[in-house]
N, C-alpha and C positions, 0 to 999 in steps of 0.2 A: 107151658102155662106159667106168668108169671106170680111168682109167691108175694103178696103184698105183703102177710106178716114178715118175712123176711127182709123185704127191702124196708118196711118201716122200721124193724130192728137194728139197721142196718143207718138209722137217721136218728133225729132228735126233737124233742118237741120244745116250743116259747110256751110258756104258760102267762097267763094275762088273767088280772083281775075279770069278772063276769062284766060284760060289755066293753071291757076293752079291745077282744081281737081287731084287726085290723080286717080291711076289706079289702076287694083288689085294689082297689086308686091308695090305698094308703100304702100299701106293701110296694106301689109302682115307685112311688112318691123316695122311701124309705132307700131302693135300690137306686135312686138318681144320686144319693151322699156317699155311697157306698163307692171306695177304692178299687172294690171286686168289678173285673169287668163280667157284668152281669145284665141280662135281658130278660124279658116275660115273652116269652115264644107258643105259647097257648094257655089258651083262658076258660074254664068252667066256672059253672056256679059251685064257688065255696072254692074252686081249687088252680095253683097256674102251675104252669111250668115253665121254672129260670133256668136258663142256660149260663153259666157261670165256668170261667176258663173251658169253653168248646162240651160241656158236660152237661147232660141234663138233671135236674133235679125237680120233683113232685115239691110241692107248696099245698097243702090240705088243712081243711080246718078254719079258713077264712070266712068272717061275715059278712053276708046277715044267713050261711050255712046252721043247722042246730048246732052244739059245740058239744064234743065229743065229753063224756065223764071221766077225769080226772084221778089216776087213785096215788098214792103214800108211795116216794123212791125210795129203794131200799137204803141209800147213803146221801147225806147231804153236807155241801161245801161252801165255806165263805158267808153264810146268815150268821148273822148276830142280832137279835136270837133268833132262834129255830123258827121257821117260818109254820105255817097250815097250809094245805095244800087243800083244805076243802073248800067249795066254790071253784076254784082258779077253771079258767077253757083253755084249751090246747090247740097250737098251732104245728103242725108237723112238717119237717121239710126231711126229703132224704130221697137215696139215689134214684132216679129215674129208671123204667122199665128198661129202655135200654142197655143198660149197665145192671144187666140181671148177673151176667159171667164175670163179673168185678165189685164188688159190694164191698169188698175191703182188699183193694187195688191201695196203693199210697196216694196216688193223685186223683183218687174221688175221694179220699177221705179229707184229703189236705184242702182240696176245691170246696168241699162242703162247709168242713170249720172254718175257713178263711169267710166264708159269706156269712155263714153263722154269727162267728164273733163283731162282724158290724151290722147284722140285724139285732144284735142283742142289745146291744145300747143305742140303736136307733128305732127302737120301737119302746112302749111301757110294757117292757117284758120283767114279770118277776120272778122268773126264773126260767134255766136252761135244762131242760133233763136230757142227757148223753142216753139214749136208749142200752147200748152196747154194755153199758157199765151199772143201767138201771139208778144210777145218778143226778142227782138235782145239784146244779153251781149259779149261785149268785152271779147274777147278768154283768157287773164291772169286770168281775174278778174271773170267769169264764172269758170274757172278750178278750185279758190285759197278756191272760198267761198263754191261751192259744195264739194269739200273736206275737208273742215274743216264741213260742216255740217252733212257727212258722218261719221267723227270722234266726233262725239257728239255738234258741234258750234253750232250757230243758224241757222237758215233760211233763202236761201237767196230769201228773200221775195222782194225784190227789183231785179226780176231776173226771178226765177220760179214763183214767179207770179208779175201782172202787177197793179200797184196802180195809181191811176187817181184823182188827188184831181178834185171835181164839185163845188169848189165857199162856201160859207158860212163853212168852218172848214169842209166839207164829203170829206172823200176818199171810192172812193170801188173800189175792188180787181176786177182781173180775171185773173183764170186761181186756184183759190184755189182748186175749186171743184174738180180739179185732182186729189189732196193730200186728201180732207177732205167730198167732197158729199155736199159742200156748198160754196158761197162766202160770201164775210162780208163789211160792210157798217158801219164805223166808224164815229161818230160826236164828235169832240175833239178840236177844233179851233183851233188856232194855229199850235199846236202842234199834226194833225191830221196824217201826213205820218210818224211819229215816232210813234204812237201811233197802228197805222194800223199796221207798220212789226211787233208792237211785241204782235199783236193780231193774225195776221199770224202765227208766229214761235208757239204762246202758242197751236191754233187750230191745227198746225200739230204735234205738239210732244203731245196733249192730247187730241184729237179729239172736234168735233164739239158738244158745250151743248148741253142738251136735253133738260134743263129748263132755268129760269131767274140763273144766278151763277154773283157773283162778280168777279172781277179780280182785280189787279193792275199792270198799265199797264204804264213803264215811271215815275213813282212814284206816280200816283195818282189813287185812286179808280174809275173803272170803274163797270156798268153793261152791261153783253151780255146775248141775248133772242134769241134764235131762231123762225125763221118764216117760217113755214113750206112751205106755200104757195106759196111763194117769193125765195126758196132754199137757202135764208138768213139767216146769222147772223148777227146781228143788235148791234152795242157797243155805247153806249154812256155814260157822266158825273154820277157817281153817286152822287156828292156833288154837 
């Protein structure tokens, strides 16, 4: 049976002012700008399904469908200032039933934000929420940075995943385990949300240690240990 919470968890939603969502002929409209080789290969009321590099992907939430209620991400990126998210309707795109046994596969995730980031600024989309990370990113600045990380940049670890500094120099993620089968819990003082993206970015372009390994991370030596029990990785000072 497939899990819908999990595959929309597994997705993101456009948020759009009340009456802006978009309808099918808009959303058709919207995928003919779009660089993604991408198609609408079935069509319900309110919902399609785009096939996007050979993959399918769910599209839900479409008008003149009711629009889904809306609640507060736990982190928000790139609003100046802070947005309200009340009012906003939700448009949800994310992996297709078929792709029940890969939900967070690389090249459904990469296939997804790649069509993502040119729906985001081809539509009046006021923001992007990353389900995975529970996440809201301003529509430019969610488009500029997942593209650039699709073309080898970094991570937008401030984005697809969510960092929390807890007080005493910790930050820990959520939303890594998408990318990596772990999150990470940095102890860096100061300099702990700098130090956290680029333990992020390093975790997903070369997977999660198996043992104790050094890093340097911001210019200064760290160590990261996995703890298995904890589904953590654990970074702290080596000097």
């Amino acid at each position: 049976m497939i899990d819908k919470v999990q595959h929309a968890g597994a997705g993101l939603s456009f948020l759009f002012e009340a009456g802006q969502r978009p309808d099918a002929a808009v959303l058709r409209s919207a995928l003919t700008s779009c660089q993604a080789q991408a198609q609408i290969t079935r069509e319900e009321p309110g919902a399609l399904e785009i096939v996007a590099n050979g993959l399918a992907f769910e599209c839900q939430g479409l008008a003149p469908c009711e629009a889904n209620p809306v609640g507060s991400p736990s982190a928000t990126y790139g609003f100046s200032p802070e947005p309200s998210f009340d009012g906003l309707e939700a448009v949800q795109l994310h992996p297709g039933a078929h792709l029940s046994g890969g939900l967070t596969l690389a090249p459904v995730t990469r296939a997804l934000l790649a069509l993502s980031a040119e729906l985001a600024v081809a539509l009046p989309v006021r923001a992007v929420v990353w389900h995975p990370a529970d996440a809201a990113i301003e529509p430019q600045r969610f488009s500029r940075s997942v593209l650039a990380w699709l073309a080898g940049g970094a991570f937008p670890a401030l984005g697809l995943t969510a960092l929390t500094q807890l007080g005493e120099g910790i930050v820990v993620s959520r939303g890594l385990r998408h990318f990596a089968g772990q999150e990470v819990t940095v102890r860096a003082g100061a300099e702990s949300l700098a130090v956290a993206a680029g333990a992020v970015d390093r975790i997903v372009r070369q997977g999660a240690p198996s043992s104790i390994t050094e890093w340097v991370l911001d210019g200064r030596p760290f160590r990261a240990e996995p703890s298995r029990h904890a589904g953590q990785i654990l970074v702290w000072p080596a000097d």
